[in-house]
ZAMARGU-4260 file (C-alpha; in steps of 0.2 Angstrom, whole numbers, plus 5000, padded with zeros to 4 digits):
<rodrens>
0) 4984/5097/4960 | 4966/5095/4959 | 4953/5106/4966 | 4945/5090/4978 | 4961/5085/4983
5) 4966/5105/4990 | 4951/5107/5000 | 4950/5089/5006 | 4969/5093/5014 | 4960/5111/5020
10) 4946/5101/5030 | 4959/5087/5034 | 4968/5099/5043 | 4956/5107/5050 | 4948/5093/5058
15) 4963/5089/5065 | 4968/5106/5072 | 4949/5107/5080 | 4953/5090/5085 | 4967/5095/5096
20) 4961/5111/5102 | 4947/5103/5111 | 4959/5090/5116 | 4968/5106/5125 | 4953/5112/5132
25) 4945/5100/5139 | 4958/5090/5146 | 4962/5090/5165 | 4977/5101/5171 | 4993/5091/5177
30) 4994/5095/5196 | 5011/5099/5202 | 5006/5109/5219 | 5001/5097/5234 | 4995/5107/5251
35) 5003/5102/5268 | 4995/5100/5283 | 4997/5112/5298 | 5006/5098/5306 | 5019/5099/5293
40) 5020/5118/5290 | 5021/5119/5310 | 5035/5105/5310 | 5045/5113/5297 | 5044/5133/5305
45) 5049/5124/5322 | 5064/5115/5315 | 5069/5132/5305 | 5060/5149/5313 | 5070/5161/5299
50) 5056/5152/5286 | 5043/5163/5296 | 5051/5180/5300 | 5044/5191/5313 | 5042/5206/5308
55) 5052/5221/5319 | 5050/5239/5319 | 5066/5250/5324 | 5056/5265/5337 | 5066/5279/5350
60) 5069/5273/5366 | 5057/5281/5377 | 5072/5294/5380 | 5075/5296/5363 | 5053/5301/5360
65) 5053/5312/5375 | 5067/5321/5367 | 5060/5323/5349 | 5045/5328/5358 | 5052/5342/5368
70) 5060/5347/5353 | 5044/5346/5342 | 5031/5356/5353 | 5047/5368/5358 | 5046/5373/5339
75) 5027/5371/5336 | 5019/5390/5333 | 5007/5389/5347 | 5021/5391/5360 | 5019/5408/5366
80) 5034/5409/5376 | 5049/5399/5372 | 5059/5404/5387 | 5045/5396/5400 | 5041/5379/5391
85) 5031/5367/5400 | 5038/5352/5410 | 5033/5337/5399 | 5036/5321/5402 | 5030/5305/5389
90) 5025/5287/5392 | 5029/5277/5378 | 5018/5261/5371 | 5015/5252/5358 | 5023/5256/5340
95) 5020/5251/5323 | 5025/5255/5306 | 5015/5271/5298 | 5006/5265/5284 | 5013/5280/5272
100) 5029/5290/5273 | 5044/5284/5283 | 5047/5280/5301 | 5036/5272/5317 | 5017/5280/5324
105) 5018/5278/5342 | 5006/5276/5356 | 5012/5288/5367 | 5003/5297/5386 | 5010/5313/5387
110) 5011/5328/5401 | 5011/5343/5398 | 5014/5348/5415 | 5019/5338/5430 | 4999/5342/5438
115) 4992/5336/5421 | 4982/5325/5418 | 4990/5312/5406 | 4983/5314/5386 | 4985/5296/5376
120) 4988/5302/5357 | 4996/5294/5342 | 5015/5302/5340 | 5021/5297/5324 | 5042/5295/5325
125) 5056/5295/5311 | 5075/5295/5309 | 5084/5310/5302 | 5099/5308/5290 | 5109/5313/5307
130) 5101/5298/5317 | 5093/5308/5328 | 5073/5305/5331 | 5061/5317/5324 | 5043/5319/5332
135) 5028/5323/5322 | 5013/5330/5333 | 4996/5332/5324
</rodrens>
């Protein structure tokens, strides 16, 4: 084949491949996605409530956190005598999954006493292989 001939097929070609790549590039996406409305996203989760889940957090009973708490300041190492352990007594609140580690951080309003005054902390809650609650007091 003759020189002229090759490299008019080369630029040929590579017209045409220049051609279609800025074909490609500058041609407008198909759109395949529409957006609803809020009347239609609101008519849809009221007709089916399990396509927007509410999220639920298993926490102690407040029986279940006054026992794990007992049980977690009984061992703590500031308790000087085990024998004569204060009379506590726990109001539980509001709980929400910890943002690491396993189990719940509560809002809890504990007594150390029943004269006390009553001390709002952050009690964070888990479940031990046994099922029984676990306390962690910071």
């Amino acid at each position: 084949m003759h020189q002229n001939a090759i490299i008019a097929i080369a630029a040929t070609l590579g017209i045409m491949a220049g051609a279609y790549g800025t074909y490609i590039a500058t041609s407008e996406p198909k759109v395949e996605a529409q957006a609803i409305s809020k009347a239609e996203l609101f008519a849809a989760t009221s007709a089916d409530p399990s396509l927007c889940p509410i999220p639920t957090v298993e926490a102690p009973t407040e029986a279940e956190a006054l026992a794990a708490y007992r049980k977690a300041h009984a061992a703590s190492p500031p308790v000087w005598d085990r024998n004569n352990l204060p009379e506590i007594s726990l109001a539980l609140g509001q709980c929400d999954k910890t943002g690491a580690g396993p189990g719940v951080a509560c809002m809890t309003s504990v007594k150390i006493g029943p004269e006390a005054r009553p001390i709002d902390r952050i009690v964070g809650f888990a479940k031990s292989a046994s099922g029984e609650w676990i306390a962690t007091i910071n």
